[in-house]
N, C-alpha and C positions, 0 to 999 in steps of 0.2 A: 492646033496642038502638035501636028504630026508637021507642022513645019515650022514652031519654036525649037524642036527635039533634035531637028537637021544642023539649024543653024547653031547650036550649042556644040555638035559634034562637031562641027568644021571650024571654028573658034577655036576648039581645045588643039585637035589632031592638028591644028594649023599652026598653033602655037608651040607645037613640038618639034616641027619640021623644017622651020624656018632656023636662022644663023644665030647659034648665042654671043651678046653681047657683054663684055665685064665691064664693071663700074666700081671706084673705091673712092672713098671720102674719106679724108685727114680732118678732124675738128681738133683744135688748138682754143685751150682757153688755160686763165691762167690761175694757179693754185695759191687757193687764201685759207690757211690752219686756221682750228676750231680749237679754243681751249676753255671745256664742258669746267660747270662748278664739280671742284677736286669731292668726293666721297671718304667718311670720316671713318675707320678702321672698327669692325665690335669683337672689341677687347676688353679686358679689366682694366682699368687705369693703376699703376702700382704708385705705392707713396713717393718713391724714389725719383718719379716721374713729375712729379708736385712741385712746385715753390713751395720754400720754407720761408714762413714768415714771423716774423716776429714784435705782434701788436704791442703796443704799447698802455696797459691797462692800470688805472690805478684799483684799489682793493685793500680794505681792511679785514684782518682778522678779529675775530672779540673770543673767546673762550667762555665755555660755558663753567659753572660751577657745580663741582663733582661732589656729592656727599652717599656716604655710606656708614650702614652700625654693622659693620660686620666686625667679631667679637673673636676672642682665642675662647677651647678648654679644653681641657687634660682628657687624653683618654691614652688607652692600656696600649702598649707598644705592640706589635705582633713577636711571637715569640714560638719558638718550635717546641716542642713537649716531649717526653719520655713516650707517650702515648700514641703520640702522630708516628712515630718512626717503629716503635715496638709491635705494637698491637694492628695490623692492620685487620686480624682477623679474632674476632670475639673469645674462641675458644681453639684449646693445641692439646694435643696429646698424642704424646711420646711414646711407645712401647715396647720393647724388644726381649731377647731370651738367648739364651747364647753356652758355650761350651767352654773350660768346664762350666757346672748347670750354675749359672748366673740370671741376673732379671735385671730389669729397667724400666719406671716408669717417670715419667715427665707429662703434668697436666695443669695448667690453667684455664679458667673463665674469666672473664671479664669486663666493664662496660663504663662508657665515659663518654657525659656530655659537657662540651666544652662551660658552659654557663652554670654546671651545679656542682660535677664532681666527678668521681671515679670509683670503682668496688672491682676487687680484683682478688679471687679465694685460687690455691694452685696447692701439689703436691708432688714430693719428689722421694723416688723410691730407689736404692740401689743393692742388690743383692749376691751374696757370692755362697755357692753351696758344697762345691766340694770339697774334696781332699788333694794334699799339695804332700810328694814323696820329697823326705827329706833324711838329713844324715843325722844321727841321734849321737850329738858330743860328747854322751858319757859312755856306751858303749861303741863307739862308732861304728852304726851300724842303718844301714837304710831303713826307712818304712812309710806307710802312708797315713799323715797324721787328718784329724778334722782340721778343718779351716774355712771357719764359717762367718760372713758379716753379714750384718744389716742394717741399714742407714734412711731412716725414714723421717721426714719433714711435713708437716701441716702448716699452712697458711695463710692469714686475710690481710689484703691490705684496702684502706677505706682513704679517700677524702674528700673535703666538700671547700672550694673556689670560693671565699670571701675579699670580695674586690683583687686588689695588687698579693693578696697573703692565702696559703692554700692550707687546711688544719688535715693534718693525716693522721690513720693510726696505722701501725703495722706491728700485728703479732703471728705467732709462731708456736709450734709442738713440735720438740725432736725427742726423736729415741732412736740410740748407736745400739748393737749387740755385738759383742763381738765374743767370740768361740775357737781359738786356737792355741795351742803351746807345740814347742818344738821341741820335746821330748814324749818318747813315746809310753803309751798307759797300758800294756800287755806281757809287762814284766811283776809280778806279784811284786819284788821290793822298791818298783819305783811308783806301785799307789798313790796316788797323791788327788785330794778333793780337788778338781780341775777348778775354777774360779772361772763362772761367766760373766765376761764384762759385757756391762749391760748400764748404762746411765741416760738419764732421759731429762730435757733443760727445756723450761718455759718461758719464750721472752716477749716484750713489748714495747713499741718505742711510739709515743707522742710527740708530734709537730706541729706548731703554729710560724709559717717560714714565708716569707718573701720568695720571690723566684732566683733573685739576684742577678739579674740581669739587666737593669736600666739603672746603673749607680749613678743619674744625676739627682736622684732621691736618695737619703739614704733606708738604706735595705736593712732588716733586721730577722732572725730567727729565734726560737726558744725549742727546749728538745728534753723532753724526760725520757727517760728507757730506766726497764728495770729488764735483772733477768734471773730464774731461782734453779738452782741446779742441786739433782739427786740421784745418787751413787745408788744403784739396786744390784748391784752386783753381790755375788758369794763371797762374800769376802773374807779373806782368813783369818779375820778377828771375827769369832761367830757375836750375830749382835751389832754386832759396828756400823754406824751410818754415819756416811760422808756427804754434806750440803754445805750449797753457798749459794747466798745471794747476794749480787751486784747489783748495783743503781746506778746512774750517775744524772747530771743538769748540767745545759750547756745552751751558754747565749752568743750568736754571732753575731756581729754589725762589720756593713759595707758602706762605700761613699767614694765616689769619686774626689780626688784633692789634686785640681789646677785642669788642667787640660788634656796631659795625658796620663793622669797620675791616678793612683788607689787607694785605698786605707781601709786594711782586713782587722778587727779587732776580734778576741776569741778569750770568753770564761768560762771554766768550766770545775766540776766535783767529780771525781770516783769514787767511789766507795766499795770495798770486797770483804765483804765479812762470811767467816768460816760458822757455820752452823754441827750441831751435835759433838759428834767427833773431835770437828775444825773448829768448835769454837773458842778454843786461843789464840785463830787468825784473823787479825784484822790489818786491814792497809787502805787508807784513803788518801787520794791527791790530790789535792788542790792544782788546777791549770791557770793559765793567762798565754797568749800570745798578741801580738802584736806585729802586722806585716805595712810594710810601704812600697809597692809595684810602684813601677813607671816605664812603658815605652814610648819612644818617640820614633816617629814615623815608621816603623818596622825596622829602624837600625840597632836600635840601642837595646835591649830586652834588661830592666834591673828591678832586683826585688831583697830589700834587706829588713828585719826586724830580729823579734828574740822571741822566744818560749823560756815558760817560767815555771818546774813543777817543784810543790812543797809535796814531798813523800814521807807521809804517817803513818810507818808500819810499826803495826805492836808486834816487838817483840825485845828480848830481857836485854838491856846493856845495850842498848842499841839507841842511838838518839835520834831525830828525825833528818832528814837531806831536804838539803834544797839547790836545785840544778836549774843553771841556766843553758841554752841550747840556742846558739845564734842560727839566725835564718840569714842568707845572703845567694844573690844569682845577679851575675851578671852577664850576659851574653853577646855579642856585635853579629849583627847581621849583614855579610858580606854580598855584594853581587846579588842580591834577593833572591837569600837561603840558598845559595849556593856553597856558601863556606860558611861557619856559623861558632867560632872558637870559646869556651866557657868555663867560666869557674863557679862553684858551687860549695857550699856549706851549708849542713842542715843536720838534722839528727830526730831521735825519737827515743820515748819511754814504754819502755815495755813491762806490761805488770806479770809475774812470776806467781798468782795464785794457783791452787790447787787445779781447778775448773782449769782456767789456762793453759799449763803444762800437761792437761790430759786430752786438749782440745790438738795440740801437737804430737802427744805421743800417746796412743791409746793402751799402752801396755804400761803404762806407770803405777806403781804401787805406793799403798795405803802405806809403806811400811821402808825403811830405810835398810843401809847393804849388811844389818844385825837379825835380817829377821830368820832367818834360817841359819845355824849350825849343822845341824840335819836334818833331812825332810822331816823326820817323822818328829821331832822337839825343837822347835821354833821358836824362837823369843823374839819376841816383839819390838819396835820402836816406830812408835808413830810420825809420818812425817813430817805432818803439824807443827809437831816438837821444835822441828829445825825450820823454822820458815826459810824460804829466799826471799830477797831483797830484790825489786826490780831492775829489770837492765836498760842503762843507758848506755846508747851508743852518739857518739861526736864522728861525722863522715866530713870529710874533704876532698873535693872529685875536680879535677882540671877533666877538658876533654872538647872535643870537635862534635858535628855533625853538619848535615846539609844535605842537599840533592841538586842531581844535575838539572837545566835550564826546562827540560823538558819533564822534566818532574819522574823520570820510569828508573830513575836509579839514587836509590836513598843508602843513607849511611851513618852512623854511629860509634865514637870511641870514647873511652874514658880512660883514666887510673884512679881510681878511689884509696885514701886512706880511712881506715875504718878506729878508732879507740873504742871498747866495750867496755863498760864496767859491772860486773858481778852477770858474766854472763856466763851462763846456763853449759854446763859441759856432763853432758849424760852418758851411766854408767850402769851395765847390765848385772842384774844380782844375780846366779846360782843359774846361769841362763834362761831365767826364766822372765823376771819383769827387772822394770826399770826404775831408776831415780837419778837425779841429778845435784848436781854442786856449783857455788858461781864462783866465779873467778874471773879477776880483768887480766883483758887479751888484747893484744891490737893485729890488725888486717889490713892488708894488699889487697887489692884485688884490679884485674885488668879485665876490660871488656868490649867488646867488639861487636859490631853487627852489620850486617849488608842485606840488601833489599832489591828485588829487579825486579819490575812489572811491566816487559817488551810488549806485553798484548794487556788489553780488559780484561780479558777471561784470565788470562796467567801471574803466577805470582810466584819467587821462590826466593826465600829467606834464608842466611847461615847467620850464627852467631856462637862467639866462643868467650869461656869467661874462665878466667885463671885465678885462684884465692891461693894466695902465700902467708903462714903464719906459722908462728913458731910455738909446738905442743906445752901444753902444761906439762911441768914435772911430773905433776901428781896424776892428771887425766889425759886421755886424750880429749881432742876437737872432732866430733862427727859430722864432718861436713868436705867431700870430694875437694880433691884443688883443681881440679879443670872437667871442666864441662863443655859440650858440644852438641850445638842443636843445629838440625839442617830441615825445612822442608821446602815442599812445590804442591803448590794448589790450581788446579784447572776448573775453570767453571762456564762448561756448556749450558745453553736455553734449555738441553734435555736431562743434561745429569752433573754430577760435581765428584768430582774424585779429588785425595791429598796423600802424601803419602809423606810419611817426620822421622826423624832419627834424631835419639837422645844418649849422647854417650857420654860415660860417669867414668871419670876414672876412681880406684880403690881407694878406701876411707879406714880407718881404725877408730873401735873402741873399748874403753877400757871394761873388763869382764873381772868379777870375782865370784867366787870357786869355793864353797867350804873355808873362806875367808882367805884364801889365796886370791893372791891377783894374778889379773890376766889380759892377757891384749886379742880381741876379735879382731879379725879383720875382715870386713866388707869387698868380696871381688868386687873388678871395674866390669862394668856391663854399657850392649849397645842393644837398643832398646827400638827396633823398628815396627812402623804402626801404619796400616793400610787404609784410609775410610771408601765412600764410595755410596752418594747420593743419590739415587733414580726418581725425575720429579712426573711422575706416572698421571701426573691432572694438577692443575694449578692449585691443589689444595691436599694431594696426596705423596707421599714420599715414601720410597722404601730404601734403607739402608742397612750399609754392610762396614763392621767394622773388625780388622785384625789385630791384634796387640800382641807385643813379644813374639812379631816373628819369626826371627830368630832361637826361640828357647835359648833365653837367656838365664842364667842362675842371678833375681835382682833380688838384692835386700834392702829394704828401706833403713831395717831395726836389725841389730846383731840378731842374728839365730831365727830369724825370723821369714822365712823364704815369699817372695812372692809366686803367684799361680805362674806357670809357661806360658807355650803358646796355647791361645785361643781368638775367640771371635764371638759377636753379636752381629746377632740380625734381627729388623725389626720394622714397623711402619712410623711415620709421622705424619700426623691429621689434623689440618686447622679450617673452620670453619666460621 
C-alpha cells in the first residue's frame, strides 16, 4: 500500500517538473447548410388573405304561396278632450277677500271616465261691499255713496259618450244684485226709493253632438237651450214685473269635400218673448248659414259662404227683415307663417231684447228718458213700448300677421270697416239710469298687436286699437277711440307674476236733466294691475292681486264711478 502511495506521488510531482510541451490541431472540414421543414405562423387567417372564388352553381328559386284574412275595421280616432287638458285634478277651489271689502269664490268638482262620461257641479261667486266717494252732479258736492255688487252663479254639467256622439246637459242659476246710485240720500229733498237691482236668470242647454273632428264622416250636432229671466228688483212701477224667456234649436253638419276641402252647414230658431210687463215683446229669428273652407298645403287659407237671418220682431208698422251676411277669408301663407297677408268679410246679428241690454248694461231701466219730470211725480213710459230692432253689423278687414322663423316674435295688423245698423247708442236719464236708441253708424277702426317670448317662462304683449266714427246728431257713441293694452308675464317653477296696463282714452255720453239735454263725459284713465302667484305644493297656491294702481277716476257708465285702488288676496286649492 505504502509503496502504490510513493509511486503515485512521484508520477504527479514528476509531471509538474518536467518541460511543458504545446500542441495545436487545425481540423478543416467542409460546410453543407441544413434547410429544416419552414414552421407555419399561429395567427387568424383574414378574408383578405383568401382566394376569391367564384363557383359556378346552378339553382332554382320556386316561391311559396302566401295567404292571409287579415281584415280592415273602423275604430274612434284618438282625439284630445276638454277634460285631458282641463281637469287634471278632480276638484279646485278659489278663495280670496280683498280691500275695499270684496270676496271671491271659484269652485269645481268633477269626474270623467273616458268610456262612459263626465259630471262636473262648480260655482262662482263675486262680491263688492263698499262705498266709492264721489262728486254728487246736482249739488256738486263730494260724499261717500253705497256701492254694493253681487254676482253669483250655480252649476251642473253632465254627459254620457255614445260611440262617435257625446249627449250633454248643461245648466245654470244666476242672481246679479246690484245696490248703487251716484247721487247722494242725506239731503231730505232728494229722497228718493233707492231701487235694488237684483235679477236672477235660469238656463239649460241640451247636446247630442259629434266631436267634429274626423270629417271623413260626416259629423252632425243638435242643441236645444232655453233660458227664463226675472227682474225682482224695486222697481219704480210698484207692482211691475219684468220676464223673459228665450229658447232657441240649432242643427250643425260637417264633411269633409275633396281633399282639402270642408263644408260647415248651420240651422237654426231664436225665440225672445217678453213676459208680464214685456209681453208685447216678441222677436224670433230664423238662421241658416252655409261655410266652404279650403287649405292647401299650409299656403292658401280660404273660406267663403253666407248667413241668412229672417228677423220677426213684433212690433206696430214695422214689417219683418231679412239680412244676408256674406262669410269670406282668404289668407296666403308666406315663408311658413312668416308673413301671412288677408282679407276678410264676415258679420253678425245681435239681438237687442230687454234681458240682453241689461246683460250689457246693468243700470238700464224699466222706463224711457219721460219717466221723471221731477223726482217726486214721475210719469211713466215703458220701455217695451219702444222695442229695438236688432243690430246688424257688415265688417270688412284687410290686414297682415305672422311670426318670425323661430317662432318668439309674433305679430298682428288690421283696418276694419265696420256698417252697423240700428245700433244701440245709450243715454243717461236724470243721472240716474239708462236707456238706449238705434241708429245706423258706420266704423274705422285700426288694430295692432306684437308679441315676444325671448324665454319659456317670459312673455310680453302691446296692442293698440283706434276707432274713428262720426257722432250721431242726436246721441252720442260710448265707446273710447283708442285703446292701449300692454303686459309682461313671468313664470317661475316657484311663482308667476304679470303685471297689464289698460289705457282708455275719454268717451262722451248723451245726459238728460229735467228734460234738458246734456253731454257726460267719461275721463281717459290708465288702469295698472299687479298679480302674483306663489305655488307653495304642487297643489296649493296663494295669490295677490292689485288693480287700479294708480287710483284712477274709471267710469264704465256716465256717473257711475268705479272702486280705486285696491287688492285681493287669497289661496287656490286643487285636489
Amino acid at each position: 500500500m505504502k509503496r502504490t502511495f510513493l509511486l503515485i506521488c512521484m508520477l504527479f510531482f514528476g509531471a509538474s517538473l518536467s518541460a511543458q510541451v504545446e500542441k495545436q490541431v487545425e481540423v478543416l472540414k467542409d460546410y453543407v447548410p441544413k434547410l429544416p421543414h419552414p414552421k407555419r405562423l399561429d395567427v387568424t387567417v383574414e378574408s383578405r388573405d383568401t382566394i376569391k372564388m367564384n363557383p359556378d352553381v346552378d339553382y332554382n328559386i320556386k316561391p311559396r304561396v302566401f295567404s292571409s284574412a287579415l281584415t280592415t275595421h273602423r275604430f274612434r280616432p284618438a282625439e284630445v278632450t276638454y277634460w285631458t287638458l282641463r281637469h287634471a285634478y278632480p276638484f279646485y277651489v278659489k278663495a280670496g277677500v280683498g280691500y275695499p271689502i270684496s270676496t271671491e269664490v271659484d269652485a269645481f268638482a268633477t269626474t270623467e271616465r273616458k268610456d262612459v262620461g263626465f259630471l262636473s257641479v262648480y260655482f262662482n261667486h263675486l262680491g263688492q261691499f263698499g262705498k266709492i266717494k264721489s262728486l254728487d252732479p246736482v249739488y256738486m258736492t263730494t260724499f261717500r255713496g253705497k256701492a254694493t255688487k253681487s254676482e253669483n252663479r250655480i252649476g251642473v254639467n253632465l254627459g254620457k259618450y255614445i260611440s262617435y256622439y257625446t249627449l250633454s246637459l248643461d245648466a245654470f242659476y244666476r242672481s246679479n244684485i246690484y245696490t248703487r246710485y251716484p247721487l247722494r240720500d242725506d239731503i231730505e229733498e232728494l229722497q228718493y226709493p233707492l231701487r235694488e237691482i237684483n235679477f236672477e236668470n235660469l238656463s239649460a242647454k241640451l247636446s247630442f253632438s259629434d266631436a267634429f273632428s274626423n270629417l271623413k264622416r260626416l259629423n252632425f250636432g243638435i242643441e236645444l237651450g232655453a233660458e227664463y229671466f226675472n227682474d225682482k228688483s224695486h222697481c219704480l212701477v210698484l207692482g211691475a214685473k219684468y220676464r223673459e224667456l228665450d229658447w232657441y234649436a240649432k242643427i250643425s253638419m260637417a264633411v269633409h269635400a275633396g281633399k282639402n276641402g270642408k263644408v260647415n252647414f248651420d240651422l237654426g230658431f231664436d225665440s225672445h218673448m217678453g213676459l208680464k210687463e214685456l209681453s208685447n215683446y216678441r222677436d224670433n229669428v230664423a238662421n241658416a248659414s252655409f261655410i266652404y273652407s279650403y287649405a292647401a298645403g299650409r299656403k292658401v287659407d280660404f273660406r267663403a259662404g253666407v248667413k241668412c237671418f229672417y228677423d220677426m220682431l213684433t212690433r206696430q208698422n214695422r214689417k219683418n227683415d231679412f239680412y244676408f251676411i256674406p262669410e269670406l277669408y282668404l289668407g296666403l301663407n308666406v315663408g311658413n307663417g312668416l308673413f301671412v297677408p288677408f282679407v276678410e268679410v264676415d258679420g253678425e246679428l245681435q239681438n237687442n231684447s230687454f234681458y240682453s241690454m241689461l246683460q250689457r248694461n246693468p243700470y238700464l231701466a224699466e222706463l224711457t228718458s219721460q219717466m221723471y219730470s221731477q223726482y217726486s211725480t214721475p210719469t211713466c213710459t215703458l220701455l217695451a213700448s219702444s222695442l229695438q230692432p236688432s243690430t246688424i253689423i257688415y265688417n270688412v278687414r284687410f290686414g297682415i300677421d305672422g311670426h318670425l322663423k323661430n317662432g318668439k316674435f309674433q305679430y298682428r295688423a288690421y283696418a276694419n270697416y265696420s256698417h252697423r245698423r240700428n245700433e244701440l247708442l245709450w243715454y243717461n236719464v236724470n243721472r240716474l239710469f239708462f236707456s238706449a236708441t238705434a241708429k245706423d253708424m258706420n266704423m274705422f277702426t285700426l288694430f295692432a298687436s306684437l308679441g315676444y317670448k325671448p324665454l319659456s317662462e317670459l312673455k310680453m304683449d302691446l296692442a293698440f286699437e283706434g276707432n274713428f266714427y262720426k257722432s250721431n246728431l242726436e246721441m252720442e257713441y260710448v265707446k273710447p277711440k283708442v285703446k292701449v293694452s300692454a303686459s309682461v308675464d313671468y313664470k317661475h317653477r316657484k311663482f308667476f307674476t304679470g303685471i297689464a296696463l289698460d289705457v282708455y282714452s275719454k268717451s262722451r255720453c248723451t245726459s238728460f236733466y229735467d228734460g234738458a239735454k246734456d253731454v257726460a263725459v267719461l275721463p281717459s284713465y290708465a288702469n295698472l294691475r299687479f298679480n302674483f302667484d306663489y305655488f307653495l305644493k304642487n297643489n296649493v297656491t296663494l295669490y295677490l292681486n292689485l288693480d287700479n294702481i294708480l287710483n284712477q277716476n274709471i267710469y264704465h257708465y256716465a256717473f257711475y264711478k268705479e272702486y280705486g285702488i285696491g287688492f285681493k288676496v287669497g289661496v287656490k286649492v286643487q285636489f
